[in-house]
Each structure stands twice: as C-alpha cells, then as structure tokens.
C-alpha positions in Angstrom: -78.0 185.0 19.5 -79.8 188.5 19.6 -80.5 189.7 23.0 -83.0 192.1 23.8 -83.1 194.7 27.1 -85.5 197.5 27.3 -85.0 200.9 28.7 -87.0 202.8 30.7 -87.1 206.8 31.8 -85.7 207.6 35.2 -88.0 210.2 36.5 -86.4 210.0 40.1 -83.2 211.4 39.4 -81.5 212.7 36.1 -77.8 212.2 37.7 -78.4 208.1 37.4 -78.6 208.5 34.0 -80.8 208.7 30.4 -82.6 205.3 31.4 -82.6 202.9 33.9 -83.2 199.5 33.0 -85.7 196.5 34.5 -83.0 195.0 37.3 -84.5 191.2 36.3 -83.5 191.6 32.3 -80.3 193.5 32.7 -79.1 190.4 34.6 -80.1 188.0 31.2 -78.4 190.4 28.9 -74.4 189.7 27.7 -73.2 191.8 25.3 -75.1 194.8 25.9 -74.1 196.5 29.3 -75.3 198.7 31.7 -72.7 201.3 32.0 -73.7 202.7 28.5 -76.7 204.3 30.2 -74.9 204.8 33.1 -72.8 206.9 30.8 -75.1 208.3 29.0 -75.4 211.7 30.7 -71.8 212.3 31.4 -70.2 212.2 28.3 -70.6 216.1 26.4 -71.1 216.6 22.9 -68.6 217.7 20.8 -69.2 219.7 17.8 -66.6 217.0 15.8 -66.4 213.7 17.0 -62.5 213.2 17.6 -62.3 208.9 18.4 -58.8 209.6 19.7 -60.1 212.0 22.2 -61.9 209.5 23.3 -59.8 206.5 23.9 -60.2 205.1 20.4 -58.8 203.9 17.2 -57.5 206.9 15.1 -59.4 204.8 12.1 -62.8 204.5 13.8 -65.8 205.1 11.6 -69.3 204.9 13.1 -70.5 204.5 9.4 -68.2 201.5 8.9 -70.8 199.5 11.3 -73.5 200.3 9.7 -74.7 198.2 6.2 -73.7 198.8 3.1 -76.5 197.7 -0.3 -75.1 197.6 -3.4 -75.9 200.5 -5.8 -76.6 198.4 -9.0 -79.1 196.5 -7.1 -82.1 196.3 -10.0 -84.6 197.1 -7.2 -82.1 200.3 -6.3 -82.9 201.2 -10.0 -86.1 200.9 -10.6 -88.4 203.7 -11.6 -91.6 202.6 -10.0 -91.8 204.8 -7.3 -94.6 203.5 -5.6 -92.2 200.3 -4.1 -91.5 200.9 -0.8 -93.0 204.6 -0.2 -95.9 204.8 2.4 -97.6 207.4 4.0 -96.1 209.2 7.0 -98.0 208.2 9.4 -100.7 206.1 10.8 -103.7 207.8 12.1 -106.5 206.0 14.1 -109.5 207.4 15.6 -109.7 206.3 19.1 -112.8 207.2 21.7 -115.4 207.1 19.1 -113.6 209.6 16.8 -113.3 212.3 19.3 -109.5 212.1 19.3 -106.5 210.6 16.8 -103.9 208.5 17.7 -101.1 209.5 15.4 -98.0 207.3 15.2 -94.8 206.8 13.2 -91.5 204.7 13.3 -88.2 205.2 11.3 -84.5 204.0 11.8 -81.6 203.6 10.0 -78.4 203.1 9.7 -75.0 205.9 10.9 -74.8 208.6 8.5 -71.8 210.3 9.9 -69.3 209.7 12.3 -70.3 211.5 15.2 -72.4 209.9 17.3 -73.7 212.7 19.2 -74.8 214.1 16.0 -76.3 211.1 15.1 -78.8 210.3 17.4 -80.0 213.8 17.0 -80.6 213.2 13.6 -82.6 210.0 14.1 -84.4 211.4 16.6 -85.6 214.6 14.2 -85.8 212.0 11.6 -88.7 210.0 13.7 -90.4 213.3 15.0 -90.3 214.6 11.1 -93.6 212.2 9.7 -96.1 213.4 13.0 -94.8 217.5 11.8 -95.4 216.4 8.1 -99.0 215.5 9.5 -99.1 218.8 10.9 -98.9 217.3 14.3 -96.8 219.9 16.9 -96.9 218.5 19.7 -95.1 214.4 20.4 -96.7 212.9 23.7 -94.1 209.7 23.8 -91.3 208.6 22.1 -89.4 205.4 22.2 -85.9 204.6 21.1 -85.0 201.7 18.7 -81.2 201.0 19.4 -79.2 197.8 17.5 -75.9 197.8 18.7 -73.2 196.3 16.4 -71.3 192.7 17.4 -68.2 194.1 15.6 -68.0 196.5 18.0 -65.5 196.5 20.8 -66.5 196.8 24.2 -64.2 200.6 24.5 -66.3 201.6 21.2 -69.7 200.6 22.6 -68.5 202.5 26.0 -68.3 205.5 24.1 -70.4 205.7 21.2 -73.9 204.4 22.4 -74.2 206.5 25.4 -73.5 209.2 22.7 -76.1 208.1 20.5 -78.5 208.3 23.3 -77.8 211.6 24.4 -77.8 213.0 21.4 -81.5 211.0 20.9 -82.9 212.6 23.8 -81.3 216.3 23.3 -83.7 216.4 20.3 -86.1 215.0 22.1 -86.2 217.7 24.6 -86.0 220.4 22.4 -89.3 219.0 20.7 -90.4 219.0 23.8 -91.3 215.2 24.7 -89.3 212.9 26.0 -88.3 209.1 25.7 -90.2 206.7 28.3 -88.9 203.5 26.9 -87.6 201.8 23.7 -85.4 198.5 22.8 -82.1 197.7 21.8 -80.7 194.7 20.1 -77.5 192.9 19.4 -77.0 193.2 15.7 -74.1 192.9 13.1 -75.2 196.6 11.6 -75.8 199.5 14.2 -79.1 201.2 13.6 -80.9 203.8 15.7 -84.7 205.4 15.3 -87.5 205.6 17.4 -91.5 205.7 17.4 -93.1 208.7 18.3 -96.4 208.8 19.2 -99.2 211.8 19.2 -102.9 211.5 20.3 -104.9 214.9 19.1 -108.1 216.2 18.2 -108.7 216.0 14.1 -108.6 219.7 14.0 -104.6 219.5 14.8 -103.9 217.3 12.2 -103.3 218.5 8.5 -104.7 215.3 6.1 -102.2 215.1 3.2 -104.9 214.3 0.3 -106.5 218.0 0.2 -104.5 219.4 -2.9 -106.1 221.7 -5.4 -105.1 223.2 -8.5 -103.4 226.0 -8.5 -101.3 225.6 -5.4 -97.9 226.1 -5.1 -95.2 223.7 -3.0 -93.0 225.2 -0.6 -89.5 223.4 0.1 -88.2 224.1 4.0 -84.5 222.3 3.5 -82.5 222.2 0.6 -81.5 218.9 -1.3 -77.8 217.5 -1.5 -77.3 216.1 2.1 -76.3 212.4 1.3 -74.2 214.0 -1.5 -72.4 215.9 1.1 -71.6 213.2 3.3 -70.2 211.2 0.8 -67.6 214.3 -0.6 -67.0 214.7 3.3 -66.3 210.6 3.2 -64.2 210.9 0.2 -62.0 213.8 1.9 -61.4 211.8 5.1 -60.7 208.5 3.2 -58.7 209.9 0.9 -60.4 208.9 -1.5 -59.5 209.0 -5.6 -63.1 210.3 -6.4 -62.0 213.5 -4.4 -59.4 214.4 -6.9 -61.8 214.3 -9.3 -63.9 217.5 -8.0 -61.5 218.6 -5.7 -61.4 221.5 -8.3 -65.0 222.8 -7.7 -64.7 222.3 -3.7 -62.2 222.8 -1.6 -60.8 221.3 1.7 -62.3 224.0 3.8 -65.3 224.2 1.8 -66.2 220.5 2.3 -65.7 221.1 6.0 -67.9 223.3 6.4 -71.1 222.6 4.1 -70.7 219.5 5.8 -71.1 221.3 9.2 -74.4 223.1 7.7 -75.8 220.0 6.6 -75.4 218.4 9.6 -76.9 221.2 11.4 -79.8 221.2 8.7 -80.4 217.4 9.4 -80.9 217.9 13.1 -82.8 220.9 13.0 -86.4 220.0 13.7 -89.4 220.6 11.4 -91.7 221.4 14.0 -91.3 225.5 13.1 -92.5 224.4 9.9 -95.1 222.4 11.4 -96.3 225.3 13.3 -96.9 227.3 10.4 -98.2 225.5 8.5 -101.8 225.7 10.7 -101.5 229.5 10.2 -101.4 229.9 6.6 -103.5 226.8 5.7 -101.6 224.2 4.1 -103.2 221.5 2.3 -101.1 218.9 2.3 -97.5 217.8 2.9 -94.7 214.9 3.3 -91.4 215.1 4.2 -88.2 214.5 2.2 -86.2 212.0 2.9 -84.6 208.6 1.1 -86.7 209.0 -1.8 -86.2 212.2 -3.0 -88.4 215.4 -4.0 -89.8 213.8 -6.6 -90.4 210.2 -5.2 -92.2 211.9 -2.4 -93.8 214.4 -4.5 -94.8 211.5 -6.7 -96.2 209.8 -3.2 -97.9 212.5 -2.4 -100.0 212.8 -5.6 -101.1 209.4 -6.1 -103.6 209.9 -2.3 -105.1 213.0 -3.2 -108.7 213.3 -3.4 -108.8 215.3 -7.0 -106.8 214.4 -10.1 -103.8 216.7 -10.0 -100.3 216.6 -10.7 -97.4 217.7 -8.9 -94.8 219.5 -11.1 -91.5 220.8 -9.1 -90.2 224.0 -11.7 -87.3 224.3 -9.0 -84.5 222.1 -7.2 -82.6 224.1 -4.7 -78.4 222.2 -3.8 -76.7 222.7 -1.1 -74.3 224.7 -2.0 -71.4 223.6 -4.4 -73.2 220.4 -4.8 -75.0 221.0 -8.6 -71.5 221.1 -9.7 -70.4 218.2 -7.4 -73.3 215.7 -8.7 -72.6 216.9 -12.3 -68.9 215.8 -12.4 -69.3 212.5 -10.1 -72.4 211.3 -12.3 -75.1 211.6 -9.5 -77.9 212.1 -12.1 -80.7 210.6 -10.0 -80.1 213.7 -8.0 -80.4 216.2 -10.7 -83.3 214.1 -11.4 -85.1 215.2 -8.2 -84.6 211.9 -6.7 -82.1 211.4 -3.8 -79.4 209.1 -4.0 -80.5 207.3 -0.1 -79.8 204.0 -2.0 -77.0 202.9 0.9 -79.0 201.5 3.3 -79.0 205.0 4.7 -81.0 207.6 5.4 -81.1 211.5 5.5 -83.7 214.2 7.5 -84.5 216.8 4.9 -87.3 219.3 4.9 -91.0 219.3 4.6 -92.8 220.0 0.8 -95.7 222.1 1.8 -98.9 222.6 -1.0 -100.8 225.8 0.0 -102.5 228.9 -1.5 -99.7 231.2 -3.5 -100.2 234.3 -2.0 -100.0 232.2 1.3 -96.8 230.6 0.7 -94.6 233.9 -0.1 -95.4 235.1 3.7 -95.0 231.2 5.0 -91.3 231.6 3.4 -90.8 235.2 5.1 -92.1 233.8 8.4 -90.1 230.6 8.3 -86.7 233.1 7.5 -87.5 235.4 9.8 -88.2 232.9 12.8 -84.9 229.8 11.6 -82.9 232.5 10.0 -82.8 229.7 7.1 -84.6 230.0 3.6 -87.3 228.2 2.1 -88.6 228.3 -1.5 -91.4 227.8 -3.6 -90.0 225.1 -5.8 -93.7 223.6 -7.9 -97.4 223.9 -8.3 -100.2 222.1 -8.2 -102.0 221.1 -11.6 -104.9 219.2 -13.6 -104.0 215.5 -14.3 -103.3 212.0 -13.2 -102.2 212.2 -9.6 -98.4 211.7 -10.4 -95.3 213.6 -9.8 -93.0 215.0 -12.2 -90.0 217.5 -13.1 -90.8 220.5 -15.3 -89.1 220.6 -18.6 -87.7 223.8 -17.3 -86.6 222.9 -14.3 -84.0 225.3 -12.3 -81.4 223.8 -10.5 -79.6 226.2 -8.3 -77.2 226.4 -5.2 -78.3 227.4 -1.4 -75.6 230.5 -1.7 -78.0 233.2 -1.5 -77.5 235.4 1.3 -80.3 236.7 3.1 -80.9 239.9 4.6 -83.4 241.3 6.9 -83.8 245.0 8.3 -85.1 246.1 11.8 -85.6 248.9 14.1 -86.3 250.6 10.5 -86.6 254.7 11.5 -87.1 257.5 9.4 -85.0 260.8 10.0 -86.5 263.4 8.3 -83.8 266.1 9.3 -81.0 264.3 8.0 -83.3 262.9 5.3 -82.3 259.1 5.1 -83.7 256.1 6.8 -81.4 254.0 9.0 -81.6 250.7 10.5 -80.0 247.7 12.1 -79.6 245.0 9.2 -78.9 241.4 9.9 -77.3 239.1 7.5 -77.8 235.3 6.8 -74.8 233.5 5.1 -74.6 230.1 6.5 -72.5 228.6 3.3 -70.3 231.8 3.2 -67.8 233.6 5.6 -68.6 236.8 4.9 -70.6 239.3 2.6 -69.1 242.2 1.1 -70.4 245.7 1.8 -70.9 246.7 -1.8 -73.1 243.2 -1.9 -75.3 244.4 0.8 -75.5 248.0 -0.3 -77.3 245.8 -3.8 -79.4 243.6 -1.8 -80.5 246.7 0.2 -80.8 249.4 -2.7 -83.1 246.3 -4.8 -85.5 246.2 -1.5 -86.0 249.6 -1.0 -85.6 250.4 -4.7 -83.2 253.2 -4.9 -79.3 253.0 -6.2 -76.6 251.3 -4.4 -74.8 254.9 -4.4 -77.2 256.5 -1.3 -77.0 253.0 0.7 -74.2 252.8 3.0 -73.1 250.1 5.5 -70.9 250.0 8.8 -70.5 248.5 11.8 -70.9 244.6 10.8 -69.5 242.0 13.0 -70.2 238.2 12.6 -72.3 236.6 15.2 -70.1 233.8 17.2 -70.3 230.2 15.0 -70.6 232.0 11.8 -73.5 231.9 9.3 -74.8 235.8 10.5 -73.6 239.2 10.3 -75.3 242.3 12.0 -74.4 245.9 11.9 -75.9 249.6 10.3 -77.1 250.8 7.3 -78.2 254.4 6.3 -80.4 254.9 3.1 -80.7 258.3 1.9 -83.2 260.0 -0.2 -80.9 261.4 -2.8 -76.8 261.4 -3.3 -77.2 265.4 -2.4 -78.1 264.7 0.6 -75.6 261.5 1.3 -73.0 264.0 0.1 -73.8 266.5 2.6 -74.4 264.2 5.7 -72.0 261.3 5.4 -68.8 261.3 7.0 -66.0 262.1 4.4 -64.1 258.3 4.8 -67.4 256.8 3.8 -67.7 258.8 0.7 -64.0 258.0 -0.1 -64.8 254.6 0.9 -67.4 255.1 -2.0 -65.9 256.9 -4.3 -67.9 259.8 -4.1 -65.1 261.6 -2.6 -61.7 262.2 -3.8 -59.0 261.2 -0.8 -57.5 264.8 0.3 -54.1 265.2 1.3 -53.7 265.5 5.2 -51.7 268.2 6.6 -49.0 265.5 8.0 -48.5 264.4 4.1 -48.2 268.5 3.0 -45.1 269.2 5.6 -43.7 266.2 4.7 -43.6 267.0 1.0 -42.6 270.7 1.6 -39.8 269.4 3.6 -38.4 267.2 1.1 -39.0 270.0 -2.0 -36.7 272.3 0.4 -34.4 269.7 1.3 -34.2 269.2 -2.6 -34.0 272.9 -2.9 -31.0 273.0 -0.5 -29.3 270.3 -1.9 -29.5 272.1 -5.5 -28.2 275.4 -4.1 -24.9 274.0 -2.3 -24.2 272.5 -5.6 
C-alpha cells in the first residue's frame, strides 16, 4: 500500500533540517521515516559516492532501484516523433493577462550512483523547461520523491537525505527554494520536482517565433546517456567494455564521466539570461528525445512554415567513436538513446539572428568557461525537423582559449598578456598548441608567439599563465630570453663554461696519459 507524507520548508531554523514534516501525517506514515530529513543537512557531498564509506553494501547501485524498459519495445522504436513530446511548459495568463503563470514538472528515474549528484541533476532538470521559456527567475519549487520498497532501511538512511540535499543545493544556486513537495512508497525510486514562475509576458521568450534564416545555437554537448552507460559497463565489468576499451581508456571513462556529470547539473539559467540580450526567438531544451526529436518538436508550433535542419552534432568527447563501435546509431542520428526509463539534462537549442549567435557563443564561453556551437539554421518548408545530408559529427575536445589584460609595449615591440585555457576533457595543452591557437587569433606565425608561466587551476579543466606576441622574429630574437629561443629552436644551445673545463680537463688528462706512455 503506497503511503504518501508531504514535506514542508523550515524557515525557523536551518539546523532541524531540509524540511519539516506536518506532525499529524508523519504519525500515519510506515515505511518512510523522519530521520531522512532529519538527516538531510548533515550528511556532505562527496564528489564520488563511495557506499562503503557510508555503511553500505560494496555492490550498491542507486540505478539498480530505478526501472528498467526494454529497448526493442516497438513504441521505443518508433519514428513518429510527435508521441510523447510536449511543450516545455505551461503558460497561463492570470489577473486579466497582466502577469503569466509559468509552470513545469519532470522526474525520472537514478541516472548515476551518486545520490548527491543526483538530486542536483533532477532539480536542474525541472528548472531547465521555465529557462527554455526564457524564464530566469523560479518563485517555488516542489520536490517529487518515490522512495523504493527494495530498499533497506540503512540505504534509505543514507541515500534520500542525499538526494534531497543535493535537490535543494541546485535549488539555491538558482536561487529559489523548495516550500513543499511529496514523496511516495514505490517499487522504482524516482525524483523531480515542479517549478513554478509567475512573470510579466515581456520576461518570457514564446518558442513559435522562428524565421528563416536563423541559425540554432547548442549550449551542452550530446553523448551524456552514452557516457553513463560506458561508465556502467566499466564498473560492472561488463563484456561490452572490452569491446571499445580500445578507443577509451580506464582513466578516460573516469573522467568524461566526471564532466558529464558536471555538465548535467550545471544550470541553464546563464543561457537563459542571454538569451533576452541577443534576442532569441525561440528555444527547447534537450533532453530524452534527442536534438532532433526536440528540434522536430519545436518546428511543428511555429507560426511560419520552416524547417529545422541541424548541419552539426557536437559528442562528448571520445563518444563518436564509442556509439560507432557499440551500434548506438539513433545517436549519430541526432536522436538520444533516453529509451531506459531514464532521463538526461542537456543543453538548450537556441534560434536567433546569425550575427547574434557568434557573440551569444563568446558570451556564454566567456561567462561558463564552457563552449557552445552553432549546430543548424532555420529554413522554408513544412515545420519539421531534420539532419543535413552533410551533417558533421565531431568531439567536445577543442580547447579554448581566451586572452586578458591584453597590453601593447611599443619599446620592446610585442604585445603581452595573461591567457587562460579551457580543456575540461584534457589534462593539459601543449605550449607549441597554444602558441597555434594564439598565432591563428592574432594572425601572425607560431614562431614570434611564446608561452610561460601556465599552471592548472585546482580540479582541472583550466590552465592560466603568459604569453608574449611580437611584431617580427627580429625583434623576438633580440628581446627573448636565450632558454626560450632554445626552447624554440631559434637558438642553438651554447656550451656553458662548467661543460668547457670539464672537457679541457679530460683532453689534458688524455694528453697526460699519452705522454707517460
């Protein structure tokens, strides 16, 4: 028998915990206890859930409790794409149009193992349809918990005040916060939320505004369920492992599985924001239907006849060559594999002006210190969705680099600068990479550009340090210090004086040696 218990803020005191709960139903409730949101505040997040550190089975898998559809499922294979795909969100004029009432719901089942992680990730996942709206700002959220009957009472002690945490973590760094919500004793666990927005009309971005001749703008790159499943394979032990184990390795697995778990919890609400400032016309958010079943979602509301081509798909890295050899063709196809009952956050797909989209992209990299592409345009037709015949697929292994405190020394006559480096799939870039990347922007030759001075930021993923741009090799030649021009190879290495008397000595040791004979 389900039963149901509802949890409410605590504004009086954040020690008691993440919620307190109405005294009369917590005494009806079995099952479900009270000292998970007592314990909801006091357990930390880790940045990998160890269950052994925490009292549990070394064999505990919070995806083993969720639910499991079968892939050959004929609805799981069916092409029409309309089945199941909705809009975002609601929106309802309340107070005689003067204000919206914006609202959205989402859950799903565990997608990793950390529950901390987790409930970040549903929580971005329910605040990702009001930013696709264009919304910014959440005025209430609610949290939609089911814990699972298969559960042991130590795993619920320590997995669902996690969950909730993590949940409300988000939720503060969106800047709301969770009054209330519902949990339920179910076989599967599941956890999402409803978040709720009530703005003027100006603040929301209608997704049915598309012309031709606009270009779409990608914000996350695709691969994520992919990921988890190589990451799943790894941990099991699994047979399909050996089959790509030589395109990825151990340590490679590790830690795109790290960036796509930070990818999934990182909010859309930066992309949300900018979207007001360069005038986007339209948007949805990518999720368990893919680019193009979204793309495809997209087209059919708009207003004019268009269609939505995508002339790009952009992998997380290593995973083009991952889906090729285990056979995931729907997601070459543009169309996600979220056919296990789960679900994945990605990014937002953004129509706007071209020229406008180039400087969304800079801003968007500049401000997350992750990329975003233009990956389609906008054209005459039939208000579907499809893939280019030309479609590029390519990898998220480009590195990024951005200059600052840019100054121009006219007596030494170079440019020098502090230049920061974005590698979140790599450990490191090498110099003569940067010197490239740097000699392309500024369009010189990589033989005046040199680099010093980089140390990687703590966590990985960024590199800062110098670079010094001359005007001509003359003048690098003249200026640079002569270990950088050996370094180069515009210098040969000279013999130091040490290395002279110690050859000198051994010719007259030789030379004594000869004459004795």
């Amino acid at each position: 028998m389900r039963q149901f218990v509802s949890f409410f803020r605590n504004y009086n005191s954040v020690n008691s915990g993440l919620f307190c709960c109405v005294k009369s139903h917590l005494s009806k409730v079995q099952g479900i206890n009270s000292r998970y949101i007592a314990n909801a505040m006091d357990n930390p997040p880790q940045q990998h859930f160890d269950p052994v550190a925490h009292g549990l089975d070394p064999t505990f898998r919070l995806t083993h409790c969720g639910f499991e559809s079968k892939r050959n499922s004929p609805s799981l294979n069916q092409t029409d794409l309309r089945i199941g795909i909705g809009m975002d969100s609601c929106v309802l004029p309340i107070q005689g149009g003067k204000l919206l009432l914006v609202q959205t719901t989402d859950f799903f089942y565990p997608l990793i193992d950390d529950p901390y992680a987790m409930g970040k990730i549903a929580c971005a996942n329910t605040l990702s349809d009001l930013y696709a709206m264009g919304v910014i700002d959440c005025d209430n959220m609610l949290m939609l918990l089911s814990v699972s009957n298969k559960m042991s009472e130590r795993e619920r002690d320590v997995v669902i005040p996690l969950m909730m945490k993590g949940f409300n973590d988000c939720a503060q760094e969106a800047e709301t916060q969770v009054e209330g919500g519902q949990s339920v004793l179910n076989p599967w666990i599941t956890i999402g939320g409803v978040a709720t927005a009530v703005c003027p009309p100006e603040n929301i971005i209608m997704p049915y505004n598309l012309c031709p001749g606009d270009v779409l703008v990608l914000t996350k790159p695709l691969g994520t369920q992919l990921m988890v499943n190589v990451k799943n394979w790894l941990d099991l032990e699994h047979s399909k492992f050996n089959n790509i184990r030589h395109v990825i390795s151990e340590e490679t697995v590790q830690k795109v599985h790290d960036y796509s778990v930070k990818s999934m919890m990182r909010l859309n609400r930066t992309a949300a924001k900018l979207m007001h400032k360069y005038h986007a016309r339209g948007a949805t958010d990518i999720t368990g239907f893919g680019i193009v079943g979204h793309a495809n979602n997209l087209a059919k509301i708009q207003k004019k006849q268009v269609t939505i081509v995508i002339d790009k798909l952009p992998f997380l890295y290593r995973m083009l060559e991952v889906a090729k050899i285990a056979g995931w063709q729907r997601l070459l196809n543009g169309l996600s594999p979220e056919t296990s009952g789960k679900a994945s956050l990605g990014g937002l797909l953004i129509a706007m002006d071209p020229d406008e989209a180039v400087e969304f992209c800079n801003e968007i990299e500049r401000t997350e210190h992750h990329p975003a592409w233009i990956v389609g345009h906008v054209e005459k037709g039939e208000n579907v969705a499809r893939l280019s015949e030309n479609c590029a697929l390519f990898e998220d292994s480009t590195v990024t680099v951005r200059t600052r405190k840019v100054m121009t020394n006219r007596l030494l006559c170079r440019k020098q600068m502090i230049v920061d480096v974005i590698h979140p799939n790599k450990d490191g870039v090498s110099k003569a990479t940067l010197c490239e990347m740097l000699a392309k922007s500024y369009k010189t030759t990589p033989d005046v550009v040199f680099c010093f001075g980089f140390r990687t930021c703590y966590g990985g993923g960024r590199s800062s340090g110098f670079a010094l741009i001359y005007d001509a090799l003359d003048y690098a030649k003249k200026f640079e210090p002569k270990h950088r021009l050996v370094r180069k190879g515009l210098l040969t290495r000279e013999r130091t004086g040490r290395k002279q008397r110690k050859e000198r000595k051994n010719r007259m040791k030789k030379l004594e040696y000869n004459i004795t004979d």
